[in-house]
N, C-alpha and C positions, 0 to 999 in steps of 0.2 A: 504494500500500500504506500503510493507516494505521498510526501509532506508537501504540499501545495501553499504557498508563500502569495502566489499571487495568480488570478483564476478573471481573466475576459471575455464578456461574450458579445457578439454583435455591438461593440464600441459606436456609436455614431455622434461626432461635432458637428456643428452648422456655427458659422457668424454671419450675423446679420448684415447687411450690407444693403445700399442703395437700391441694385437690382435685384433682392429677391436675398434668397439664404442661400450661403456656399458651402459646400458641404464639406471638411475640408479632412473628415477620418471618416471611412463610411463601412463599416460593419466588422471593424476589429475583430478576433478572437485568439486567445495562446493562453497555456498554464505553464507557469513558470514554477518550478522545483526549490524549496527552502533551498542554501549554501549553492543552487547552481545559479546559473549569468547566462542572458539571453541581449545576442545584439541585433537591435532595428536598424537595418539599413536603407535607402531609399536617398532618391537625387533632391537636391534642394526642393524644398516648397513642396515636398510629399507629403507632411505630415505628422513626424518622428518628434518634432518637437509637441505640436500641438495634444499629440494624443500622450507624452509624458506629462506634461501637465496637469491633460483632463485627470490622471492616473493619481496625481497629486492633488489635486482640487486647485488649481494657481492656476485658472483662464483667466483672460484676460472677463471684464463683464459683460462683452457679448457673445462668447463663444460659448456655447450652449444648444440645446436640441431644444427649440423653442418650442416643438408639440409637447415637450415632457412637461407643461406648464398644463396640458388637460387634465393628469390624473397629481397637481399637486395637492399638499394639504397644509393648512396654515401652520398646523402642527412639526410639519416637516423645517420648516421656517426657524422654528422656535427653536426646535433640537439642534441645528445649527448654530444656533446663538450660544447654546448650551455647552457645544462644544469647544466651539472657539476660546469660552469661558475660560473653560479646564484649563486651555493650552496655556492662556493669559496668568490663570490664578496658581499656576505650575511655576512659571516663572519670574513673577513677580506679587509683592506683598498687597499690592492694590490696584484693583481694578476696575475704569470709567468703562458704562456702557454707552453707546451712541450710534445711532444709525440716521438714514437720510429718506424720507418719502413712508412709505412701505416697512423699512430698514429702522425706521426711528420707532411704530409703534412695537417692534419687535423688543427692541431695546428698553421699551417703556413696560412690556408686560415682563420682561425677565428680572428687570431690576427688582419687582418683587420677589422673587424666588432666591436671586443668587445674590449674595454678599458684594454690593459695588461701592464706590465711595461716590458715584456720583452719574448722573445720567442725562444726556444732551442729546435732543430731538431736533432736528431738519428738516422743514415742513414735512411735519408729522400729518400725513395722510388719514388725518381721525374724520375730517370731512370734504369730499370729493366733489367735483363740480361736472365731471365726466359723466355724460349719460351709461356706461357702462354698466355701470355697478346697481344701476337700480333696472336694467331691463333684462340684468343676466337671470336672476331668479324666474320671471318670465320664459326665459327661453329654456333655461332647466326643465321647466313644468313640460311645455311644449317637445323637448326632446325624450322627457321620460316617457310623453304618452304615445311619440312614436314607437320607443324600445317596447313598450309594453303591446301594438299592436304588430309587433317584427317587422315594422318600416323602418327602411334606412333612407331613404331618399324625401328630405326636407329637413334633415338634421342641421341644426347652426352649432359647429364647433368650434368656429372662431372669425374675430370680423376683422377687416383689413385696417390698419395704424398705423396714421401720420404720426410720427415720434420725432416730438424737439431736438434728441440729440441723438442722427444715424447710426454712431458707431456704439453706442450701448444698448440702447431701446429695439424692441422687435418691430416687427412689421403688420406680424400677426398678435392678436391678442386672443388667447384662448378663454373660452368660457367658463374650466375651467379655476383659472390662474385669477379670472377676475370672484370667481364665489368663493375662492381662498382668501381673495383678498376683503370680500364682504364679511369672512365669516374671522379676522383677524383683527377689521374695526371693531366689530360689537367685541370680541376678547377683552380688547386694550380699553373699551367704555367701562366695560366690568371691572374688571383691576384699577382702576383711575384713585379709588378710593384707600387702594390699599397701596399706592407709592407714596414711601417715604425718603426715600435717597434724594439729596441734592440735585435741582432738575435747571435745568438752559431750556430753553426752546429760540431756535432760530427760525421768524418766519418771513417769507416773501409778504411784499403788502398789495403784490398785482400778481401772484401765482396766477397763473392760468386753471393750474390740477386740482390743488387744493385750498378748500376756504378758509381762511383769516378765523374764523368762528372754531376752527378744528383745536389753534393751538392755547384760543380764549377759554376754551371750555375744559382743556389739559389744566390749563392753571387753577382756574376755577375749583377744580374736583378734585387735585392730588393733595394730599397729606402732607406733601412736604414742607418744611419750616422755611427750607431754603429754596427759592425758585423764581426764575425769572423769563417773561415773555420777551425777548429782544426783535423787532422787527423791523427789517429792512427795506429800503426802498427799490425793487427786483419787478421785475415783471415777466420771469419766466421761472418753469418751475426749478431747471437743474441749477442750481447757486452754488453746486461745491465743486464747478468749471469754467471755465471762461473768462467772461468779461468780470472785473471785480469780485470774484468768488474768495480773494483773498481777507474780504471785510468778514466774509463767515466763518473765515477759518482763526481770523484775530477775535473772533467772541467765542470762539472754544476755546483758544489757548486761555485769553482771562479767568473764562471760566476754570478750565484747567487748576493754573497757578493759583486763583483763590483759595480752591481747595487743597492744594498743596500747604499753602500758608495755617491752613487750620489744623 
């Protein structure tokens, strides 16, 4: 019986891009043997690096199989966070959680669970302005009652998306990725009450994605003693790129060093 160190199947990457998704590893498979060594070879721009990476979890943010967004679950989200946690609380005495969008309510329901010194939101996604998220439920219903009559044809798995920023954002938005993401607000509404770690919230005052009302009613409802709404004058949603995105990242660092300082 061999000791199996590392076991692939049907590997597949896509990054998103302009024209459509590239696929750029398309059905990997190999088991590699504890103490033996296996080399990937292949000419430039085959793929050798991308599919080490995936192997690693270190894509770049849009390299990814954007349909695995159909069967995600908010859940899966968190455990990640969870993880990341370990890695952080392994090697150092203390640990800030913080995410961006999506990323920030994440951070905002673990801070209850996991021991942080402090926790910083970027327009935190608590309320959307995107027709999405209130017509996916809708479309749930309507696809469950074709599964249930064995129709396949009129199913809406996912709708086409203009995304602000081409090289991270998809094209597709699965249906889905968006009632993971429904079912990850009301989470982080529920816990609101039970955050008590030191809270930042950085918000756009002209987001496009999410409402100004999202990071109002964060403050409003957490428990925390220390906490503050900062928002900036932005009119698009991604703020941790581009144009002056550096004004976001000097109200973390404060934030940061404040707490250093206590």
């Amino acid at each position: 019986m061999t000791d199996t160190a590392l076991a692939l199947r049907d590997v597949v990457v896509e990054f998103s891009t302009p024209r459509g998704p590239l696929r750029a590893v398309d059905g990997i498979s190999f088991e590699l043997e504890r103490g033996k060594a296996l080399g990937i070879v292949g000419e430039s721009g085959s793929g050798k690096s991308v599919l080490s990476r995936s192997v690693m979890n270190i894509l770049a943010g849009n390299g990814t199989r954007p349909a695995d967004l159909e069967k995600i679950d908010n859940h899966d989200w968190l455990t990640s966070c969870s993880r990341g946690y370990a890695v952080m609380k392994h090697c150092y005495p203390g640990v800030i959680l913080g995410g961006f969008s999506a990323g920030a309510l994440v951070a905002l329901v673990k801070s209850v669970s996991l021991h942080c010194d402090g926790v910083f939101a970027i327009n935190p996604a608590l309320v959307i302005k995107g027709w999405e998220t209130t017509i996916a439920p809708a479309v749930a219903g309507w696809n469950h009652l074709l599964e249930a009559l064995s129709l396949k044809k009129g199913k809406v798995e996912w709708v086409e998306h203009h995304p602000e920023n081409l090289d991270t954002n998809y094209h597709q938005v699965y249906l889905g990725g968006v009632l993971a993401l429904r079912d990850l607000v009301e989470h982080c509404r529920n816990q609101l009450s039970q955050i008590e770690a030191p809270l930042l919230i950085v918000q756009g005052t002209e987001d496009p994605v999410t409402d100004t009302k999202g990071g109002r009613e964060i403050i409003e409802k957490v428990a925390s003693r220390q906490k503050e709404l900062k928002e900036l004058p932005f009119d698009r949603h991604i703020i941790i790129n581009g144009d002056r995105s550096q004004e976001v990242f000097e109200e973390v660092a404060r934030f940061i060093d404040a707490l250093a300082r206590h």
